[in-house]
C-alpha positions as CSV (number, residue, x, y, z in Angstrom):
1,X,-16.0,17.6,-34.0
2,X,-18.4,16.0,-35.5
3,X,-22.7,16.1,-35.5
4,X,-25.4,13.2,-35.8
5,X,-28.9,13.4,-35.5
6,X,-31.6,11.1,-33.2
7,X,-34.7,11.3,-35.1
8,X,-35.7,8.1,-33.9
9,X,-39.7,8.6,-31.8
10,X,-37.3,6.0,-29.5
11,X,-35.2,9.1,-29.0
12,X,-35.4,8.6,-24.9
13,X,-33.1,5.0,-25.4
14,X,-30.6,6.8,-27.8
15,X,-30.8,10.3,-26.0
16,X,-29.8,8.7,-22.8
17,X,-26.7,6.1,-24.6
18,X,-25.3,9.6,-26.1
19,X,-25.6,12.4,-24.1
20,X,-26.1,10.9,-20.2
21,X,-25.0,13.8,-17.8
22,X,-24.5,17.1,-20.3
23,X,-28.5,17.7,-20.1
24,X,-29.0,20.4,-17.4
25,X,-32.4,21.4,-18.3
26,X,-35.8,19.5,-17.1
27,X,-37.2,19.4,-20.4
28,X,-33.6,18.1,-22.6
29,X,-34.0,15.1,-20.4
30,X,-34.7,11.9,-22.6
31,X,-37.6,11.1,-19.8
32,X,-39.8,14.3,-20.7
33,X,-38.8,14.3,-24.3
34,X,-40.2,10.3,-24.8
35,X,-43.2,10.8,-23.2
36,X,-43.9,14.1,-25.0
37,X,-42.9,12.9,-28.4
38,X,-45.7,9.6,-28.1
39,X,-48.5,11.0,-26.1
40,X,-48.8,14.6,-26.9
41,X,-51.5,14.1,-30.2
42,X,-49.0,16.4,-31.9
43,X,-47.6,15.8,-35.6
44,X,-43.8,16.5,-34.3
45,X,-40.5,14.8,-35.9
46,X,-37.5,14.5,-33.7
47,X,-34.3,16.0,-35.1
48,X,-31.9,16.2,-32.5
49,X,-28.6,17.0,-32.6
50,X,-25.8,15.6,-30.7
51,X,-22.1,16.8,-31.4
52,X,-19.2,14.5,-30.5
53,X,-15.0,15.5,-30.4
54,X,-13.0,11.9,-30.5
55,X,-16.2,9.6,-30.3
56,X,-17.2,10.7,-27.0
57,X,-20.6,13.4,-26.9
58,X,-20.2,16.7,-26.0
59,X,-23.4,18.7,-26.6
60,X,-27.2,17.7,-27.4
61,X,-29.9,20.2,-28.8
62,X,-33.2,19.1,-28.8
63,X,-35.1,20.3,-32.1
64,X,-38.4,19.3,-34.1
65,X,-39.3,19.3,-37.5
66,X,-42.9,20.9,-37.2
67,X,-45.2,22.2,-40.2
68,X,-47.8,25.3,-39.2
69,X,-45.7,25.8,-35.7
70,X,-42.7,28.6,-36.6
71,X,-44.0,29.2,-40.0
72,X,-48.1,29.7,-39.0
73,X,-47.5,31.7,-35.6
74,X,-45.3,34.3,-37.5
75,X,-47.5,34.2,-40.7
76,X,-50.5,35.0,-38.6
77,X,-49.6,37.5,-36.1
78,X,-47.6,39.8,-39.2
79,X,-51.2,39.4,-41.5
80,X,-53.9,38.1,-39.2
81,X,-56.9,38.0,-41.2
82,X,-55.0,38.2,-44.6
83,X,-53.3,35.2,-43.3
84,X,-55.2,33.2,-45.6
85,X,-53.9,34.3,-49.0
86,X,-53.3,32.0,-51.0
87,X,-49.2,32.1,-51.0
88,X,-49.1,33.3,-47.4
89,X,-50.8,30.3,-46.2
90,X,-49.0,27.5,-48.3
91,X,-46.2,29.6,-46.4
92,X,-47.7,28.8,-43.0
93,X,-47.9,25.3,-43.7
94,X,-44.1,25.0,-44.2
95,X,-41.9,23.0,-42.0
96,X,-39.5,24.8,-39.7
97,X,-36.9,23.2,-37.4
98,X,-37.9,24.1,-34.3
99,X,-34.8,24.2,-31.4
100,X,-36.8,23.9,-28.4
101,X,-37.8,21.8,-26.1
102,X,-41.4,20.5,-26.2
103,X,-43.9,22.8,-24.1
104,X,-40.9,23.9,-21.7
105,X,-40.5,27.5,-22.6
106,X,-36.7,26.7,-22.8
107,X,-34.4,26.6,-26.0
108,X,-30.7,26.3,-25.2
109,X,-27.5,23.6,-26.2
110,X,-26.6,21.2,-23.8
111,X,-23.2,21.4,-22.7
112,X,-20.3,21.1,-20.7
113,X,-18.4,24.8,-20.2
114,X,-15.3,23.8,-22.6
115,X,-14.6,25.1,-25.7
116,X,-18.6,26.6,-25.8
117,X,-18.0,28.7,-28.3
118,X,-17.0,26.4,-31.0
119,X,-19.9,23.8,-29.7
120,X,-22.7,26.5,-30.8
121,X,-20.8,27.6,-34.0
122,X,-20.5,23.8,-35.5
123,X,-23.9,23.0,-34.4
124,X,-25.7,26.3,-35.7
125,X,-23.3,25.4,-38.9
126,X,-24.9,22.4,-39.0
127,X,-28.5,23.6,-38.6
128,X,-28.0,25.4,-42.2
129,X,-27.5,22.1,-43.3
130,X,-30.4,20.3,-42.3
131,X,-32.7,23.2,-43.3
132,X,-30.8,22.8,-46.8
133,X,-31.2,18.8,-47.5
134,X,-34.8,19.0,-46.0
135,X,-35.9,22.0,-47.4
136,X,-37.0,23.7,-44.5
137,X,-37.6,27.3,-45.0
138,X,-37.1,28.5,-41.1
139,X,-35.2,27.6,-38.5
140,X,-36.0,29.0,-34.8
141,X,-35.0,29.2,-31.1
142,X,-38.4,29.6,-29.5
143,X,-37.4,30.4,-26.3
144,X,-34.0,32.0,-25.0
145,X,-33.2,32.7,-21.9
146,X,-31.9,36.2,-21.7
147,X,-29.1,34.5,-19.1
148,X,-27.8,32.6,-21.8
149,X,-25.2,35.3,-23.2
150,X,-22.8,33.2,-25.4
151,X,-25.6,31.3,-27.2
152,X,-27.4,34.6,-28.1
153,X,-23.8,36.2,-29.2
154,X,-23.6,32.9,-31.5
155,X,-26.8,33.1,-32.9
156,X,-26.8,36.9,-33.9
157,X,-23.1,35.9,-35.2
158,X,-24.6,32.7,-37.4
159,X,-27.6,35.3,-38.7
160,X,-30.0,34.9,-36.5
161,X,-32.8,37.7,-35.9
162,X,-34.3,38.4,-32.5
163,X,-37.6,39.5,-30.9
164,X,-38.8,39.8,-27.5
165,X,-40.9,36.6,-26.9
166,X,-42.0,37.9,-23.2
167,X,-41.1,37.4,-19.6
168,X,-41.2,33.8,-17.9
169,X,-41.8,34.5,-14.0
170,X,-39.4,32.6,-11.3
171,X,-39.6,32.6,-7.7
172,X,-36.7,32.3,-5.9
173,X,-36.9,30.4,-2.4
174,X,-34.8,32.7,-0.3
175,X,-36.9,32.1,2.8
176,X,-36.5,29.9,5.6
177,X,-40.2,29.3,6.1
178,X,-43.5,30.1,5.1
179,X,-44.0,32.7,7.8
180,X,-40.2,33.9,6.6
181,X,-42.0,34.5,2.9
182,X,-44.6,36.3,4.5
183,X,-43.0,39.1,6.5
184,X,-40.4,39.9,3.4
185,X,-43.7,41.5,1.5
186,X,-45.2,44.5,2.1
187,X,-47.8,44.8,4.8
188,X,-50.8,44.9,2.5
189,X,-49.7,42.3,0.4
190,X,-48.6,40.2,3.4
191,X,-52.3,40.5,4.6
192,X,-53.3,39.5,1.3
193,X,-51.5,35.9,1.4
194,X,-53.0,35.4,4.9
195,X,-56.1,36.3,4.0
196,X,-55.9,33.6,1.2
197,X,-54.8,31.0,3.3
198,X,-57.5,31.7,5.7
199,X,-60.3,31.3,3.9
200,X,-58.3,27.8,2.2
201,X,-59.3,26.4,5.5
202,X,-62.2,24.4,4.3
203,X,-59.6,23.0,1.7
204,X,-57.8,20.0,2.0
205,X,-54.7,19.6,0.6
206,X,-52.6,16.4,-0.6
207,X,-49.9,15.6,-2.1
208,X,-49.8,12.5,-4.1
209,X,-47.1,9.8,-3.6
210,X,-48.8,6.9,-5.5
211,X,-47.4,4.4,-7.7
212,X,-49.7,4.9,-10.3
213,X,-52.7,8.0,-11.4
214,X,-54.5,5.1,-11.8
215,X,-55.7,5.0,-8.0
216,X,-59.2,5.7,-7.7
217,X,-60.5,9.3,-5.8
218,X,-64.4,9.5,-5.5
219,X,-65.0,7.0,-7.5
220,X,-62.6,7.8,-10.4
221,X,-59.1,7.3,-11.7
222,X,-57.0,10.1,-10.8
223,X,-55.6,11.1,-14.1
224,X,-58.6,11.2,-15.7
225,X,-59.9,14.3,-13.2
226,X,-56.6,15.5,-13.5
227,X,-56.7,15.7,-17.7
228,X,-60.7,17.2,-16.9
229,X,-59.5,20.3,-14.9
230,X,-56.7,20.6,-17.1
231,X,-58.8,20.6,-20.3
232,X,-61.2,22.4,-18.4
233,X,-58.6,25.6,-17.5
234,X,-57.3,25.4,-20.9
235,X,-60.5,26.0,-22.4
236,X,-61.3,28.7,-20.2
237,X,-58.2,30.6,-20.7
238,X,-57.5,29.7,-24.7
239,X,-60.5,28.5,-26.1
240,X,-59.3,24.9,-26.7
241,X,-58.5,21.7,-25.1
242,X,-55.3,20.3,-24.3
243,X,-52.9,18.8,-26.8
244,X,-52.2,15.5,-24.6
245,X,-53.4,12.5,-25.3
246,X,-55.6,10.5,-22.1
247,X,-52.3,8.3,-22.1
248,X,-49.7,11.2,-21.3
249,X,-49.8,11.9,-17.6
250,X,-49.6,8.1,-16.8
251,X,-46.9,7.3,-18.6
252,X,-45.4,10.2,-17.1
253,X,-46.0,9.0,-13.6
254,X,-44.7,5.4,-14.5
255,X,-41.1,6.6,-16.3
256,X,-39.9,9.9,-14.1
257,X,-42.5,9.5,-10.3
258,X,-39.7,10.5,-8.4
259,X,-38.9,13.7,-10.2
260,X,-43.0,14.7,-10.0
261,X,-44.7,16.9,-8.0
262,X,-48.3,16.4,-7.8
263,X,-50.6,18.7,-5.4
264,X,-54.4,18.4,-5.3
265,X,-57.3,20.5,-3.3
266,X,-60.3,19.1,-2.2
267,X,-63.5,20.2,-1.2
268,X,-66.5,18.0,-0.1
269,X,-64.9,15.0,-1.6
270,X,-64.2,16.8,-5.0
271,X,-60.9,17.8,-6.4
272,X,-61.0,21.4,-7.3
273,X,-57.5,22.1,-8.1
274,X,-54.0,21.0,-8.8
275,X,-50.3,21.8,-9.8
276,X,-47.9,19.3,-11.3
277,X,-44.5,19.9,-11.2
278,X,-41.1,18.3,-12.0
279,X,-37.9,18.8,-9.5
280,X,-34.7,18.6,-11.7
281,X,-31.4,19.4,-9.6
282,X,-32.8,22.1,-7.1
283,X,-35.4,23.8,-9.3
284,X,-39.0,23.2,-9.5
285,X,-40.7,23.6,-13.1
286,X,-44.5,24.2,-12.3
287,X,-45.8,23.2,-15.8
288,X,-49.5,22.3,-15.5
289,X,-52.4,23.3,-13.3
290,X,-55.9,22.8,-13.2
291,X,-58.7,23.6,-12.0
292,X,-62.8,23.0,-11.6
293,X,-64.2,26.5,-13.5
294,X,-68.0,25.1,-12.6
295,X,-67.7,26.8,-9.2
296,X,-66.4,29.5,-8.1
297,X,-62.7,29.9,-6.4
298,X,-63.9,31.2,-2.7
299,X,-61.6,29.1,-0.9
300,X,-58.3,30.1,-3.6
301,X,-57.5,26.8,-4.6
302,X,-55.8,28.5,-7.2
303,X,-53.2,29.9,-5.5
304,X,-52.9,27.7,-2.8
305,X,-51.3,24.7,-4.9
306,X,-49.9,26.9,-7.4
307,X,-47.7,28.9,-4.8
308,X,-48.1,28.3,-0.7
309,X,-48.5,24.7,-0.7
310,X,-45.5,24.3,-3.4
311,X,-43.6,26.8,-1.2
312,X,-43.7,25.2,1.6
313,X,-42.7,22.0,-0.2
314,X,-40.2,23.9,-1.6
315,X,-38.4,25.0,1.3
316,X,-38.8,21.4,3.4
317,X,-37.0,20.0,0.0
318,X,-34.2,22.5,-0.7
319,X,-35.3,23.9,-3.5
320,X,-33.4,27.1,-5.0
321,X,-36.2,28.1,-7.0
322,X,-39.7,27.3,-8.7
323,X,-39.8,28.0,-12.4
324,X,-43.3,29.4,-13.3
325,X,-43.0,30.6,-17.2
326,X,-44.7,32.8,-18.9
327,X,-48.5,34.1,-18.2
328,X,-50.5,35.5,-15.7
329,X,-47.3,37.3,-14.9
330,X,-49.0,40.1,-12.4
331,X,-50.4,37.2,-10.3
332,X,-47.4,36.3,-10.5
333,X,-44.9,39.1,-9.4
334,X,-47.9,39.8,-6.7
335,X,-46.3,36.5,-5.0
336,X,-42.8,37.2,-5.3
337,X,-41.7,36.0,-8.4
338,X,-39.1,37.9,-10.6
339,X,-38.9,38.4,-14.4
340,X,-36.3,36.7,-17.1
341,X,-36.9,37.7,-20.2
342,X,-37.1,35.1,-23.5
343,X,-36.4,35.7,-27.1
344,X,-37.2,34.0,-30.5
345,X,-34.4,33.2,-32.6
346,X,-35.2,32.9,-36.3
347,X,-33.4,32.4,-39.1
348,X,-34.8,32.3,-42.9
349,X,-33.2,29.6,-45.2
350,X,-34.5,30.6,-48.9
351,X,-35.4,34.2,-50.8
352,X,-39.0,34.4,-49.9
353,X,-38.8,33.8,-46.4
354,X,-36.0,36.4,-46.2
355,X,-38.5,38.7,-47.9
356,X,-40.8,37.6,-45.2
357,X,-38.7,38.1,-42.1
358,X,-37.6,41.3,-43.6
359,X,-41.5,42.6,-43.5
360,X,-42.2,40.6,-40.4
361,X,-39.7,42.2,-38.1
362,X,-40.3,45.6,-37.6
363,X,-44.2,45.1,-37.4
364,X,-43.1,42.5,-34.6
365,X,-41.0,44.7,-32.8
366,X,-43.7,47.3,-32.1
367,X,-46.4,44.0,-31.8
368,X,-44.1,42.8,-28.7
369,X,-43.5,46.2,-27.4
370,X,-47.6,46.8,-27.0
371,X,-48.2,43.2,-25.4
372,X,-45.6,43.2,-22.7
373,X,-45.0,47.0,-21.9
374,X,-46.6,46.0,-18.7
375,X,-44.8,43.4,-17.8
376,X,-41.7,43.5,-19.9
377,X,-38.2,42.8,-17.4
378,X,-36.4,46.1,-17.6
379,X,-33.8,45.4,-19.9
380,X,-36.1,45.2,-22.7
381,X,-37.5,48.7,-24.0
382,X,-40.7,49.0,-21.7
383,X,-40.4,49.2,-17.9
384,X,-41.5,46.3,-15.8
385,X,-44.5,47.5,-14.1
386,X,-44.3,47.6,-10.3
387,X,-46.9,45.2,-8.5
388,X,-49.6,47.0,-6.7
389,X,-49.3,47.1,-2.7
């Protein structure tokens, strides 16, 4: 078996000529990965890994080199404001390799189901490598799924540490119909989802089957409110605009339309709110929503394109579920959704970031504990917390 790398920012061409059918995951898939890579405004270097047995590719990891990612995220929340001593933050500013792919919440090998186990051993064999010749002091697994059994065996096994990185949220479409959804809750929450659909009534909702985000509604290109209301939520929630560049959502639209789902809310010929989402096999991946914080949500735009509307989509297109990752989880688990946990994976590839990790961990562990008790899924130390009736 052997292992080459794509670090090409053409990775989409190469990605698809090597490794066409083993990516199962929306965001592996060269389309998402392309687009990301050249209009997110981030400082990312492709280092992908593909793994081949007799010329023929059997397994693709997508992974980054990124400097103040890994490195700054674990620096800060271990010291926060003594972060900024002098060796700490030359620390922070280290590249890491990064196994994860770009702003999907998902960090997993791409494979078929033979011979798994020595897939993940050569490739996390290899990873050692590439930290070596780059000089990388971390590498990482953002996001694990706790689903994903044998790769978390094989990373403990290759000397990998783990920490809770909190619950992503999933809704499973078990129903038949929206009315079906409605009389499996509670009857208090039931009322609750009637009650918001009610008052949505002044609301119109669309979704968008254009060619290009560059057609013109009230007076503007489409995109362009779109990247507003998304700066606009961002801002609100994080205290910072969005990462994309003006250029990512239509190029977006142009390579992968007919995996996109785009849903908009108006009112008074305004667009209020919207969810975007991409279909890959049977499952939904709601991965950006916005919406207009300059008046207020009477009419729950909100929730109406984040969930009904996109349930009701769901079940006239067969989906099996609608991935909704992490945040906002009581909202959340209020409309149905379940919990799956995710872990960080890190390993330390020279003495002082040993040292570090060796510090960093058990501070972490009691870090996650207090962030998620609420919410944590139950097979992590805290109980999930029940949604209220």
């Amino acid at each position: 078996m052997k292992v080459f790398e794509i670090s090409s920012h053409d990775s989409a061409r190469l990605i698809r000529q090597q490794v066409n059918g083993l990516v199962k995951n929306c965001f592996s898939d060269p389309n998402w990965l392309s687009v990301f890579e050249a209009h997110s405004g981030l400082a990312i270097a492709p280092c992908h890994q593909v793994a081949s047995s007799n010329g023929t590719p059997i397994a693709f990891l997508p992974a980054y080199v990124k400097s103040e990612s890994l490195c700054g995220t674990l620096r800060d929340r271990l010291l926060g404001r003594y972060s900024s001593v002098p060796v700490f933050k030359r620390w922070g500013r280290q590249n890491a390799l990064v196994c994860s792919s770009p702003w999907g919440f998902y960090s997993g090998i791409e494979c078929g189901p033979e011979d798994r186990s020595d897939v993940f051993n050569t490739l996390l064999s290899h990873i050692d490598q590439v930290a070596h010749n780059r000089g990388l002091c971390l590498s990482g697994f953002t996001f694990v799924p706790e689903s994903s059994h044998e790769l978390r065996t094989q990373l403990r096994a290759n000397g990998y540490k783990a920490l809770p990185a909190g619950p992503t949220a999933i809704l499973e479409l078990k129903w038949k119909s929206f009315d079906d959804y409605i009389a499996k809750f509670p009857r208090n929450r039931g009322r609750n989802v009637i009650r918001e659909r009610k008052k949505a009534k002044r609301l119109s909702f669309e979704w968008v089957e254009d060619d290009s985000l560059e057609k013109q509604y009230f007076g503007r290109p489409l995109h362009r409110v779109l990247m507003e209301l998304y700066n606009s939520t961002q801002y609100k929630h994080y205290g910072r605009e969005s990462i994309l560049n003006d250029s990512f959502l239509p190029e977006l639209w142009r390579v992968d339309k007919r995996n996109l789902r785009l849903c908009i809310a108006i009112l008074d010929r305004r667009i209020v709110s919207f969810m975007l989402m991409r279909v890959f096999g049977s499952m939904a991946h709601a991965f950006m929503l916005g919406r207009d914080y300059s008046i207020a949500d009477d009419f729950y735009s909100y929730f109406n394109v984040a969930y009904y509307e996109a349930i009701i989509r769901g079940i006239d297109e067969g989906w099996h579920a609608i991935d909704y990752q992490p945040g906002a989880l009581e909202a959340k688990l209020m409309r149905g959704c379940r919990l799956e946990n995710l872990y960080l994976y890190v390993k330390a590839h020279n003495l002082f970031s040993r040292a570090f990790l060796q510090l960093y961990f058990p501070v972490a562990g009691k870090y996650f504990h207090d962030k998620y008790a609420d919410f944590t899924a139950p097979s992590l130390t805290a109980p999930c917390k029940p949604p209220r009736p």
